[in-house]
VOGU-730283 format. One record per atom (N, C-alpha, C): residue number from 1; y, z, x; residue in three letters. Coordinates in steps of 0.001 Angstrom, whole numbers, padded with zeros to 6 digits. Layout:
BEGIN
SITE  nr       y       z       x rest
SITE NUM       Y       Z       X  ALA
...
//
This chain:
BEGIN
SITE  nr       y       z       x rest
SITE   1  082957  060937  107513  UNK
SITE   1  084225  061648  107588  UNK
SITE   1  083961  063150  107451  UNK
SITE   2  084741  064216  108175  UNK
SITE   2  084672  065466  107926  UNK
SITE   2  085243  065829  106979  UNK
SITE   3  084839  066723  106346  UNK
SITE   3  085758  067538  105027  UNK
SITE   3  086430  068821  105700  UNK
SITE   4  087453  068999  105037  UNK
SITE   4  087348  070514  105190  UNK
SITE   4  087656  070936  103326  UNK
SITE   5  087068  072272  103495  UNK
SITE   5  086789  072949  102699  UNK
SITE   5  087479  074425  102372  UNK
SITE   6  088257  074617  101087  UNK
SITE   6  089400  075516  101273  UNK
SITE   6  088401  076379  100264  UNK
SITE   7  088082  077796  100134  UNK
SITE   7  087845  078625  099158  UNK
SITE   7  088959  079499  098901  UNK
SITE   8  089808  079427  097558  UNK
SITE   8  091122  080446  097111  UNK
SITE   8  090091  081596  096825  UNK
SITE   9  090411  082533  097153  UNK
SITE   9  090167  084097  096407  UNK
SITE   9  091595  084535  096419  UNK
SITE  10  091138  085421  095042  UNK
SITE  10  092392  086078  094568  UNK
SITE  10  092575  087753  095120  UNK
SITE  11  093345  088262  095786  UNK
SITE  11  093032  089635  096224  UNK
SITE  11  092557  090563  094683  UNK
SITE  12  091587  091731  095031  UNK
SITE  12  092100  092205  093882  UNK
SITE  12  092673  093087  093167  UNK
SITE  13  092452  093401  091996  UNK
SITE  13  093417  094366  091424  UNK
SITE  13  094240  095437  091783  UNK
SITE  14  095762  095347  091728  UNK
SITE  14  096183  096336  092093  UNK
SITE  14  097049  096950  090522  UNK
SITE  15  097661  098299  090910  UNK
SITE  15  098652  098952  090063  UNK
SITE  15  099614  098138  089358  UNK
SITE  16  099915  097377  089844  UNK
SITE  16  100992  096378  089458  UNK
SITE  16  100660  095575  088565  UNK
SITE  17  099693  095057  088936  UNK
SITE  17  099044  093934  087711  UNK
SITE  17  098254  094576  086458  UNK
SITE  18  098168  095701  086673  UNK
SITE  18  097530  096467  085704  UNK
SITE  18  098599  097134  085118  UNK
SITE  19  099737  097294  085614  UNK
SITE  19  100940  097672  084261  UNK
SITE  19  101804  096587  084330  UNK
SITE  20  101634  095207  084508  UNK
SITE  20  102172  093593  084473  UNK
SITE  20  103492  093823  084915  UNK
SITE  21  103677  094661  086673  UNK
SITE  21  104893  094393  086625  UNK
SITE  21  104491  093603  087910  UNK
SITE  22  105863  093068  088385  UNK
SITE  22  105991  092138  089309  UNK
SITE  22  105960  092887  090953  UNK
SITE  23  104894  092058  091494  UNK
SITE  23  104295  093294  092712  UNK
SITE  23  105089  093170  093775  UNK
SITE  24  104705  094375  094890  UNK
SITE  24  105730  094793  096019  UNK
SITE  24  104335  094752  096954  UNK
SITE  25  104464  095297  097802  UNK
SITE  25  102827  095370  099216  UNK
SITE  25  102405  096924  098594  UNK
SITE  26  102355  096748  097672  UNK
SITE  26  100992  097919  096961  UNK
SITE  26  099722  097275  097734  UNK
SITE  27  099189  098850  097160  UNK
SITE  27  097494  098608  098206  UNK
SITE  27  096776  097926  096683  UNK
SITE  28  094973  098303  096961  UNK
SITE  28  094526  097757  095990  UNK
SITE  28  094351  099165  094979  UNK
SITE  29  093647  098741  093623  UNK
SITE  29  093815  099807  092891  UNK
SITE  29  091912  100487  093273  UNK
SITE  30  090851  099575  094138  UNK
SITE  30  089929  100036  094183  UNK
SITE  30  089495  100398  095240  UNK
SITE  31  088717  101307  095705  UNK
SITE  31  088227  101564  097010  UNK
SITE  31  087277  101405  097732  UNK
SITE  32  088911  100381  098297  UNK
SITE  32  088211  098895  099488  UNK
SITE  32  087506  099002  100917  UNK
SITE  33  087582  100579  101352  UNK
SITE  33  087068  100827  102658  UNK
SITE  33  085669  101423  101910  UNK
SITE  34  084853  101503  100879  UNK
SITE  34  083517  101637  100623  UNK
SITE  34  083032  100634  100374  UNK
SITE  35  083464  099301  099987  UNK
SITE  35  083178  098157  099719  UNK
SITE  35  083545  097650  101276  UNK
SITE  36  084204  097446  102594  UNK
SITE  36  084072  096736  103402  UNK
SITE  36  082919  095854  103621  UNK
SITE  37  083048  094606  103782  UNK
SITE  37  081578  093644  103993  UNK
SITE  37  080772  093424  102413  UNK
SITE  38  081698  094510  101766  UNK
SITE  38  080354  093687  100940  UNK
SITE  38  080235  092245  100456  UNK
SITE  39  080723  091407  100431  UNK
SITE  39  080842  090098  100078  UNK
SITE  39  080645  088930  101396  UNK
SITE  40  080608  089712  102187  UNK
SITE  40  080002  088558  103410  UNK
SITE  40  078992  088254  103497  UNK
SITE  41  078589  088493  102714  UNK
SITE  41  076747  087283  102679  UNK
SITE  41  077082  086316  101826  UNK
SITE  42  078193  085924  100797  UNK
SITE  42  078305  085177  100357  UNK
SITE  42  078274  083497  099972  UNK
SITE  43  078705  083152  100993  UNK
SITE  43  078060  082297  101835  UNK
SITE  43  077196  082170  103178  UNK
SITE  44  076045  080762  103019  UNK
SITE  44  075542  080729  104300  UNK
SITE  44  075976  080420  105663  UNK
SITE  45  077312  079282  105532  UNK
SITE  45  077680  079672  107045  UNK
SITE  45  079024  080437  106663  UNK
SITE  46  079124  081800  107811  UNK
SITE  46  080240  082190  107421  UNK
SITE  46  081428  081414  107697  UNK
SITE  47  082533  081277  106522  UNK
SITE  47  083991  080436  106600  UNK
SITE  47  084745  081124  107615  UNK
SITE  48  086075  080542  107999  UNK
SITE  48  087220  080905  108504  UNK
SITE  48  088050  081976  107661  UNK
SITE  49  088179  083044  107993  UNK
SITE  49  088612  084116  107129  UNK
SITE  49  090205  084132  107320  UNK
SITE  50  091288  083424  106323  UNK
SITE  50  092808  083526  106580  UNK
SITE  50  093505  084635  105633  UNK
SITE  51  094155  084725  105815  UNK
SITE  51  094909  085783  104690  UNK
SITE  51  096051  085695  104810  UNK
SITE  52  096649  086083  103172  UNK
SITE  52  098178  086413  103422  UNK
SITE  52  098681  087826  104315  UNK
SITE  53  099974  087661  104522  UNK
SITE  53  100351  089028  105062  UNK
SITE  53  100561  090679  104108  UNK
SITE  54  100422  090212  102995  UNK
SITE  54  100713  091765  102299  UNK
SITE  54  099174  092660  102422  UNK
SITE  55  099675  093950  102170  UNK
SITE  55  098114  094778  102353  UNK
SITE  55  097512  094643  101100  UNK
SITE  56  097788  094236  099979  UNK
SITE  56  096790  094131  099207  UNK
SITE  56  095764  093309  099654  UNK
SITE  57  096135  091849  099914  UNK
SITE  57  095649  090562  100594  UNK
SITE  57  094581  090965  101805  UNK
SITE  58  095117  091511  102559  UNK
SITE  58  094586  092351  104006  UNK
SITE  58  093426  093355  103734  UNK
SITE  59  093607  093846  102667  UNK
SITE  59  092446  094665  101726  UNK
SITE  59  091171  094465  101350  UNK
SITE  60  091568  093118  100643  UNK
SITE  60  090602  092558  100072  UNK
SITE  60  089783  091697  100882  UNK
SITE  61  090605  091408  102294  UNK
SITE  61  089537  090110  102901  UNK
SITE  61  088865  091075  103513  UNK
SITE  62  088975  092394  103775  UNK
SITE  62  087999  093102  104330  UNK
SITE  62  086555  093201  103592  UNK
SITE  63  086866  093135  102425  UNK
SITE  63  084958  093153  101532  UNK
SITE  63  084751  091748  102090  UNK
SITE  64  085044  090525  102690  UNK
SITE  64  084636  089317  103008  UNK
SITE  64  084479  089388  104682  UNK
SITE  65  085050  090406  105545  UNK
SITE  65  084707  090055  107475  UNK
SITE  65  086098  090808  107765  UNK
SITE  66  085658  091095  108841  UNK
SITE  66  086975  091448  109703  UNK
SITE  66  087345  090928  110677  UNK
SITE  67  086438  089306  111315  UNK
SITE  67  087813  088436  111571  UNK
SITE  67  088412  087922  110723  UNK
SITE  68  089628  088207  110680  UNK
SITE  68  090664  087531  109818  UNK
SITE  68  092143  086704  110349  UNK
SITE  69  092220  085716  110441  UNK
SITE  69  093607  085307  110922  UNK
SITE  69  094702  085581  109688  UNK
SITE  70  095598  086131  110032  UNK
SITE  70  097005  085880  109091  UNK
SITE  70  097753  084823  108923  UNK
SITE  71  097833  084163  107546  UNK
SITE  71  098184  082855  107989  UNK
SITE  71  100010  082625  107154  UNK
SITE  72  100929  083478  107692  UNK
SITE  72  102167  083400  106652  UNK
SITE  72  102826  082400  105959  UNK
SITE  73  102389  081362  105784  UNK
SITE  73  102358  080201  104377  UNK
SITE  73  101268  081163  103046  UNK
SITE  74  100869  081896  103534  UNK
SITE  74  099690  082776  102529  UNK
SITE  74  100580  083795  101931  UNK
SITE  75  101821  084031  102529  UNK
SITE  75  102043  085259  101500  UNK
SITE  75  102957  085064  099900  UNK
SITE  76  102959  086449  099209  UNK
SITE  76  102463  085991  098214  UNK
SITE  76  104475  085497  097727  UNK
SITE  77  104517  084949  096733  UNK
SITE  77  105788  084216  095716  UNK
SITE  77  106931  085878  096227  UNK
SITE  78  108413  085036  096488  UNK
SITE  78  108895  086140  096556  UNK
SITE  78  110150  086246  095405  UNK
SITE  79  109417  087016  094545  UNK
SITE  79  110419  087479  093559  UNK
SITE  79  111412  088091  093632  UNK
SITE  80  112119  087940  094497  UNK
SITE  80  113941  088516  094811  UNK
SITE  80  113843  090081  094559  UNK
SITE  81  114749  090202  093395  UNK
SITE  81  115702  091537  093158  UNK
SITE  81  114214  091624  091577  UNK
SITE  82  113341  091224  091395  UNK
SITE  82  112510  091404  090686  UNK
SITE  82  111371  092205  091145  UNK
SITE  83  111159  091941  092507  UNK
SITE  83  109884  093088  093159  UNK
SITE  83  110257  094674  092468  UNK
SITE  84  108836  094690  091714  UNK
SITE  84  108408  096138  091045  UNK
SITE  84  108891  096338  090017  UNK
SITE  85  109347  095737  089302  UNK
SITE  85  109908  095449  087497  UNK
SITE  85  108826  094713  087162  UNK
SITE  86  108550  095534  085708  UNK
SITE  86  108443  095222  084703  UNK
SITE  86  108601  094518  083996  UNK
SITE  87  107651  093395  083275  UNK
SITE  87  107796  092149  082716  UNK
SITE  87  108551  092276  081373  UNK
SITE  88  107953  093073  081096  UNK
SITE  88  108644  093661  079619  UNK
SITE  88  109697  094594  079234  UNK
SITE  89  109905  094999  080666  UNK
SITE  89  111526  095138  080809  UNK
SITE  89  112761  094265  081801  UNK
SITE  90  112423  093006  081872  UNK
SITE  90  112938  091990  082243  UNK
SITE  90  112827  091793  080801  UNK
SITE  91  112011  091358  080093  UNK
SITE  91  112109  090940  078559  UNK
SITE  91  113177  091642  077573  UNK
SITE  92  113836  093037  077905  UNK
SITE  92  114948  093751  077203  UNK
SITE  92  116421  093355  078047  UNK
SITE  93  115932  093427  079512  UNK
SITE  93  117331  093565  080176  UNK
SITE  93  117554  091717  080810  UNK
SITE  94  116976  091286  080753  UNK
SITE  94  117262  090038  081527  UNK
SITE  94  116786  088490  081019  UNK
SITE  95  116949  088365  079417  UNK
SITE  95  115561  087730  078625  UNK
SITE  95  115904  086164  079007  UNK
SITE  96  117429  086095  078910  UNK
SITE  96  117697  084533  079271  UNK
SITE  96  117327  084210  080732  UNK
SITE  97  117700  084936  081630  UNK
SITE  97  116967  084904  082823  UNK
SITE  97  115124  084256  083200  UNK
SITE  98  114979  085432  082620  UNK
SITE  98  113250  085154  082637  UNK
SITE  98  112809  083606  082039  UNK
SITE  99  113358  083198  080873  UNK
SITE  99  113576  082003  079856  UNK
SITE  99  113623  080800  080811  UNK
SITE 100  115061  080892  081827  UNK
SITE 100  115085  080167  082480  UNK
SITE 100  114395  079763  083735  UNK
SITE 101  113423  080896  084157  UNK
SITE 101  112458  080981  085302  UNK
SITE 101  111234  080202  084787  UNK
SITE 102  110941  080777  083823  UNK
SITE 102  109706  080308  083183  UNK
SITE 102  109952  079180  083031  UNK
SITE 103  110614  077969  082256  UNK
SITE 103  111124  076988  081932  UNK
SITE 103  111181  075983  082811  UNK
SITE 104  112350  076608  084181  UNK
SITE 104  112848  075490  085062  UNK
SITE 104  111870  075726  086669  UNK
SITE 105  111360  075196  087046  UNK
SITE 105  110728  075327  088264  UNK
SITE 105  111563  075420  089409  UNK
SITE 106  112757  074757  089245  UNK
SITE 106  113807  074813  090126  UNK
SITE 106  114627  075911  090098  UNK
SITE 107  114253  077168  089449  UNK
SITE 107  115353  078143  089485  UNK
SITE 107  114893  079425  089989  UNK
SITE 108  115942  080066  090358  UNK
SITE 108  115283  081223  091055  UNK
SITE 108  116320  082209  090704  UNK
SITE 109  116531  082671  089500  UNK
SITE 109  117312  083934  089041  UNK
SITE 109  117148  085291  089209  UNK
SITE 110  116312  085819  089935  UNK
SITE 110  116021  086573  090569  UNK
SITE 110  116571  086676  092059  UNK
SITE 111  116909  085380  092932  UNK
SITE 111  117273  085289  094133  UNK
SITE 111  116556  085431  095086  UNK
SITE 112  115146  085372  094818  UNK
SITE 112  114162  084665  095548  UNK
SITE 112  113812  083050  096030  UNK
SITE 113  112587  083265  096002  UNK
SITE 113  112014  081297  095966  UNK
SITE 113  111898  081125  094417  UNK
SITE 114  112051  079748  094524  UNK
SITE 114  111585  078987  092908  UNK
SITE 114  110225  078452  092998  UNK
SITE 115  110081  078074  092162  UNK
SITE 115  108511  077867  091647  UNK
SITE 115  108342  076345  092662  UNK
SITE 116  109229  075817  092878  UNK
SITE 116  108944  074284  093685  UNK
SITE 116  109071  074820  094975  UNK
SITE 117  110024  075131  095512  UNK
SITE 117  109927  075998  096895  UNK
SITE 117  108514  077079  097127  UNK
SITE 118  108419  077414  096629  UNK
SITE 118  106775  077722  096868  UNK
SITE 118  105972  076607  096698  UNK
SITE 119  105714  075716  095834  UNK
SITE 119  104645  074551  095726  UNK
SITE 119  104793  073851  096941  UNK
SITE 120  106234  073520  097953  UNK
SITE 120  106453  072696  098860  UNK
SITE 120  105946  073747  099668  UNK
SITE 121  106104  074977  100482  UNK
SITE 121  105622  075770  101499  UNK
SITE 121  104115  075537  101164  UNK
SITE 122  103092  075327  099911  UNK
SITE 122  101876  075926  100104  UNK
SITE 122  101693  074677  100525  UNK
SITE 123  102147  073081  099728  UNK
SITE 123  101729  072133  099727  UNK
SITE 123  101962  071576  101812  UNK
SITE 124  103006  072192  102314  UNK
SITE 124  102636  071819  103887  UNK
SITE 124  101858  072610  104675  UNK
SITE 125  101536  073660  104151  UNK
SITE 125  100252  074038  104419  UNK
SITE 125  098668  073429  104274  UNK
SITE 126  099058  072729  103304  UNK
SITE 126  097316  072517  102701  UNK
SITE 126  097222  070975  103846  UNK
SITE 127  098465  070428  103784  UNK
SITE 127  098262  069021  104617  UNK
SITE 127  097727  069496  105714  UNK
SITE 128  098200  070821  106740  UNK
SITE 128  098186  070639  108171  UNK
SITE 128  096369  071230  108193  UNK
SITE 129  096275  071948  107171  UNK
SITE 129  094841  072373  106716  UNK
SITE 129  093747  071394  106649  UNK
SITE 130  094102  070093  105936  UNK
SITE 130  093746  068970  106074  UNK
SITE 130  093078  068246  107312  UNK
SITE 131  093582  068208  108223  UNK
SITE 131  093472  068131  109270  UNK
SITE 131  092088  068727  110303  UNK
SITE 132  091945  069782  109288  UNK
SITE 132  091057  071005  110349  UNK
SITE 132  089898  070743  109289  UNK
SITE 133  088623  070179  110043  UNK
SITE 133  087315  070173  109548  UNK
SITE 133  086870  071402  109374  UNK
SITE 134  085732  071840  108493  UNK
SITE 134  085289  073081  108523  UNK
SITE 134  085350  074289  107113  UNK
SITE 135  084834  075284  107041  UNK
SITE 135  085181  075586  105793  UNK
SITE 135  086135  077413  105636  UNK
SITE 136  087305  076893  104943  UNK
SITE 136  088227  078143  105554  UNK
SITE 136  088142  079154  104098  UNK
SITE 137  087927  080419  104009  UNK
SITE 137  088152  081277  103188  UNK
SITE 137  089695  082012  103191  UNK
SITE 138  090582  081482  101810  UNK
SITE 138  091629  082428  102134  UNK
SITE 138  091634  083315  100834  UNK
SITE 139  092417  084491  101521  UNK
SITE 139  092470  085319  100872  UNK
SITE 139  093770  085344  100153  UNK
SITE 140  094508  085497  099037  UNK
SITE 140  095697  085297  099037  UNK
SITE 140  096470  085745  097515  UNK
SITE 141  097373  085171  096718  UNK
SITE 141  098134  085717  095318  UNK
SITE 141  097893  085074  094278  UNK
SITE 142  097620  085293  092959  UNK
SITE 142  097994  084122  092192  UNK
SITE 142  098678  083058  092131  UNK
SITE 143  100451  083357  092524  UNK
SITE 143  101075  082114  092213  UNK
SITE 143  100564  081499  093656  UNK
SITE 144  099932  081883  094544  UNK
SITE 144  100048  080500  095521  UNK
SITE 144  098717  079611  095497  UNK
SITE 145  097914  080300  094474  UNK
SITE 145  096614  080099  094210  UNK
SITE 145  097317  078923  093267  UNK
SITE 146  098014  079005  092189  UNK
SITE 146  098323  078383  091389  UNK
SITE 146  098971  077213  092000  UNK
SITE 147  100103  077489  093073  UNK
SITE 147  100508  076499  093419  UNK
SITE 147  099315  075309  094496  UNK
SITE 148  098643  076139  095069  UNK
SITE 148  097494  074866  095753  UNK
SITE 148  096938  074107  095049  UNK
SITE 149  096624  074567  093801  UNK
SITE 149  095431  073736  092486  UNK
SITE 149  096731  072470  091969  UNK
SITE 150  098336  072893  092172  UNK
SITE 150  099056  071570  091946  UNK
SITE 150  099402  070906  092529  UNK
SITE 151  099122  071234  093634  UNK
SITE 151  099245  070382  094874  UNK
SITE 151  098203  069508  095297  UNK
SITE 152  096843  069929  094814  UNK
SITE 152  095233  068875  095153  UNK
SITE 152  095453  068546  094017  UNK
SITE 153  096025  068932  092395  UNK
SITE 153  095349  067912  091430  UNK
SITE 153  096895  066640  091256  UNK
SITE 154  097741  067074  091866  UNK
SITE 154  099085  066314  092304  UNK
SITE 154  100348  066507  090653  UNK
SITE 155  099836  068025  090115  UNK
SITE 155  100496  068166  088857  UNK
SITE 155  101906  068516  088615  UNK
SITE 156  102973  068360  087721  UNK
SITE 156  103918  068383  087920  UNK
SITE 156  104333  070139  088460  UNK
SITE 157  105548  070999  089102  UNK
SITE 157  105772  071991  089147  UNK
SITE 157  105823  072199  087662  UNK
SITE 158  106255  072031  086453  UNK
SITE 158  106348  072408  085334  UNK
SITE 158  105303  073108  084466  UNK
SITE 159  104660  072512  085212  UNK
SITE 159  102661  073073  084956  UNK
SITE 159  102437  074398  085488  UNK
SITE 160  103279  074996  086255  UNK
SITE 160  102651  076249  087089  UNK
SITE 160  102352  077965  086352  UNK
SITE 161  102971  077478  085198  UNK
SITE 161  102953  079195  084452  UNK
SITE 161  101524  078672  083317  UNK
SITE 162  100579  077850  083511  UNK
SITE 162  099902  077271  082740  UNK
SITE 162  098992  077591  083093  UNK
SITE 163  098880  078378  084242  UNK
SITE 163  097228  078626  085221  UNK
SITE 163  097302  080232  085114  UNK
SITE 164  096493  080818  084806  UNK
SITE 164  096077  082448  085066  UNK
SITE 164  095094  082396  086408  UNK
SITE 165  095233  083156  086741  UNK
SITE 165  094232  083536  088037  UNK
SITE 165  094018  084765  088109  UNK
SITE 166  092930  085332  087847  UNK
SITE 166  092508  086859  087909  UNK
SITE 166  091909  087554  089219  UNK
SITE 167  092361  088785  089387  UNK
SITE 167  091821  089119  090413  UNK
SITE 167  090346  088854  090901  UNK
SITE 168  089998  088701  091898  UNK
SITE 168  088811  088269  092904  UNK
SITE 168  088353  086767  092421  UNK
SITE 169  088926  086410  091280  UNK
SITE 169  088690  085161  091443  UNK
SITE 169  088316  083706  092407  UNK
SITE 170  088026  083203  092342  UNK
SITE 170  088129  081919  093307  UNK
SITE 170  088107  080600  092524  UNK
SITE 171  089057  079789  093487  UNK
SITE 171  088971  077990  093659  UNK
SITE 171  088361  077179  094388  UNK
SITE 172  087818  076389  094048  UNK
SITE 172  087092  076284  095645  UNK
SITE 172  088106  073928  095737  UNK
SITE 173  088699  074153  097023  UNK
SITE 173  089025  072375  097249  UNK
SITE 173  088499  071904  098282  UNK
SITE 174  088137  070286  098119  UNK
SITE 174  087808  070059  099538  UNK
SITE 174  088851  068897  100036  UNK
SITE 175  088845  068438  100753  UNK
SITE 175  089219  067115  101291  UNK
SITE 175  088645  066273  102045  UNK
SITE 176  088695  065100  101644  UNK
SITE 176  088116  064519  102030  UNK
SITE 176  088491  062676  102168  UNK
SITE 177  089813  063308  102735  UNK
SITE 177  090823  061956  102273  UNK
SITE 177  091635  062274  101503  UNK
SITE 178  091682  062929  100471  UNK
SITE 178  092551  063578  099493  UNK
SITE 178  091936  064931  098686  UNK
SITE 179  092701  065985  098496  UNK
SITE 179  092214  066946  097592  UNK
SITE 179  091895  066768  096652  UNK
SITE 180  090070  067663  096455  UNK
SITE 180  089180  067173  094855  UNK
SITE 180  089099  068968  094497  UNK
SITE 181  089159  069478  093578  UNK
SITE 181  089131  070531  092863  UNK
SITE 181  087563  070578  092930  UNK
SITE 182  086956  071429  093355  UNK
SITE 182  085169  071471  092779  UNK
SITE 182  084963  072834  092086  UNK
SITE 183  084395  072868  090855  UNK
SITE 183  083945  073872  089752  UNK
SITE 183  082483  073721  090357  UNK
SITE 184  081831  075330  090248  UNK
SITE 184  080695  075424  091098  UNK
SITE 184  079784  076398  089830  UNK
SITE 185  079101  076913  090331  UNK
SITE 185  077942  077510  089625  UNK
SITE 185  077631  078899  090269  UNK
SITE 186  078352  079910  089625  UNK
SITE 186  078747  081409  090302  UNK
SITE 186  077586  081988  090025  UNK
SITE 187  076351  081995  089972  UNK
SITE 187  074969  082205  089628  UNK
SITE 187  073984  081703  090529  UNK
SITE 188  074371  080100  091478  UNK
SITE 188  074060  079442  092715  UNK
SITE 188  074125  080072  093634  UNK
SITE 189  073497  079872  094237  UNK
SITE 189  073556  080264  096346  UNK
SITE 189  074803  078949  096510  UNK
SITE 190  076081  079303  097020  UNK
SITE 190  076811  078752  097899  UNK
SITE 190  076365  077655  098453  UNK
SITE 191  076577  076672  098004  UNK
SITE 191  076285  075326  099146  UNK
SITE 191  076873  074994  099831  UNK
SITE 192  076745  074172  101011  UNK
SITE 192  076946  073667  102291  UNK
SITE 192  077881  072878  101953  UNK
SITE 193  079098  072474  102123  UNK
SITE 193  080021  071401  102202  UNK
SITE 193  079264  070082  101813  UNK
SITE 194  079563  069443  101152  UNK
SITE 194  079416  067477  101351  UNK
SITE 194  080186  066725  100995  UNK
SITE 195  080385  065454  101019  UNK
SITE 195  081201  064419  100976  UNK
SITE 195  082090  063663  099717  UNK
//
C-alpha cells in the first residue's frame, strides 16, 4: 500500500505571537529573504511544498523551496472581530466571552469559525490528502496544526486548547489506511517514508 506522508511546520515567529495577540497577515518577525532555501536540504527526497494563504505562511515556506502550491483549507483559524487584540485585553474587556471560547468548541463569540468548524475544514482536507501517495510539506498555523493532530489521533474538539505549537515547529502523519502520528529524532537524517 502507498502512504502518504503529511509534514506540519509551523510558520515562524511573528509580532503577534510575540506580544500574544491574536494575528492578522503580519509578515514574519525574522529576515526571511536571507534565510531563503535554507531548510531545503532537509529532507532527502524533496516533499510537495503546500501552504496556507497568509504571508506569514508564504514566508516561511520560502526557507523550505519556491515551488509552493497554496492550498486554502491551510489558512490560518479565523478569529472574527478578534484579529489583532490582545489576549490580555480580551481578558479585561471580554472575559466571559473568551471563557466561553475556550470551554465550548462549538462557539464562536468573536463571529468567526469555532474550534469544530475548523477541525471539520482541516479534517476534509486531510481525507482528500489521503488519497494522494507521496510526501507533502505544509506550511501552515498553530490552530490548524492543532486541529490535524485531532483529526489523525480521532480526539475529541474539546482537546484543542491542550496542544501548544511553537513556531517552526513540526508534526510529522502518515497514512496508511488511517492516520498514525510519528515522533522522530530531530538530530536524524530524515527518513524515507515506510509502512
Amino acid at each position: 500500500m502507498l502512504v502518504t506522508r503529511l509534514t506540519l511546520i509551523c510558520h515562524a515567529r511573528t509580532v503577534a505571537q510575540k506580544l500574544a495577540r491574536f494575528p492578522m497577515d503580519e509578515p514574519l518577525e525574522m529576515d526571511w529573504q536571507a534565510l531563503k532555501g535554507s531548510r531545503a536540504g532537509r529532507f532527502r527526497q524533496p516533499p510537495r511544498l503546500l501552504v496556507g494563504p497568509e504571508t506569514r505562511a508564504r514566508q516561511t515556506a520560502a526557507l523550505f523551496g519556491s515551488d509552493v502550491r497554496c492550498v486554502p483549507a491551510l489558512r490560518d483559524y479565523d478569529f472574527g472581530r478578534w484579529h489583532g487584540l490582545r489576549i490580555n485585553d480580551l481578558h479585561k474587556a471580554e472575559p466571559e466571552a473568551l471563557q466561553v471560547w475556550l470551554g465550548d468548541p462549538h462557539a464562536a463569540p468573536h463571529g468567526g469559525e469555532s474550534v469544530t468548524q475548523l477541525c471539520q475544514r482541516v479534517g476534509l482536507w486531510l481525507d482528500e490528502l489521503s488519497t494522494r501517495p507521496g510526501h507533502f510539506l505544509a506550511i501552515t498555523h498553530p490552530f490548524v496544526i492543532r486541529a490535524a493532530l485531532l483529526q489523525a489521533l480521532q480526539c475529541p474538539p474539546g482537546a484543542f486548547h491542550q496542544i501548544d505549537v511553537l513556531p517552526l515547529s513540526s508534526a510529522e502523519l502518515h497514512f496508511n489506511g488511517r492516520w498514525r502520528l510519528r515522533l522522530t529524532d530531530r538530530g536524524a537524517p530524515a527518513e524515507e517514508e515506510h509502512s
